[in-house]
Residue, then its C-alpha position, 0 to 999 in steps of 0.5 A: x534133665x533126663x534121659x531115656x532110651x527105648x526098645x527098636x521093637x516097640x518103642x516104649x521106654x525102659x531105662x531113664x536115668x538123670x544124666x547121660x553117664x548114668x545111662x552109661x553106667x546102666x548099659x555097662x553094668x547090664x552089659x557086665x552081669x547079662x553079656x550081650x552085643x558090646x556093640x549095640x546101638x541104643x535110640x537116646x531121648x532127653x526129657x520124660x518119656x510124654x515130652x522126649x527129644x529124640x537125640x540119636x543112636x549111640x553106643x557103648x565104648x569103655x562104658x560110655x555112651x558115645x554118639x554114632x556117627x551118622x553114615x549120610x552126613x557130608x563129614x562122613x561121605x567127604x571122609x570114605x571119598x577122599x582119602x590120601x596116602x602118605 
């Protein structure tokens, strides 16, 4: 399987890697040599870029990509809502 990313300006693919830890590994080491926004969003694909699945926004934490929780699902309205004190 692959994996892509795309840019938010045009929307065509630059980086496409075999798994998601070496799109990671691609981030980082870009991150490392270029600097940068160590919190940037990046739009992850699975497949080739003429047949894609759009798999959501992730981010670089400690070199891996992680999935960018989604601010309008019930996960985490139900946790910004009901919060307790001890």
């Amino acid at each position: 399987m692959y994996y892509a990313t795309t840019t938010d300006q045009d929307g065509e693919v630059f980086t496409l890697k075999k798994t998601m830890g070496e799109l990671g590994d691609h981030f980082r080491r870009n991150l490392e040599v270029f600097g940068g926004n160590p919190n940037a969003e990046y739009i992850v694909y699975r497949g080739k870029p003429n047949s894609k699945t759009f798999l959501g926004y992730y981010t670089l934490n400690n070199g891996v990509l992680r999935k960018k929780k989604n601010l309008h699902s019930l996960e985490a309205l139900l946790g910004s809502v009901f919060t307790t004190t001890d």
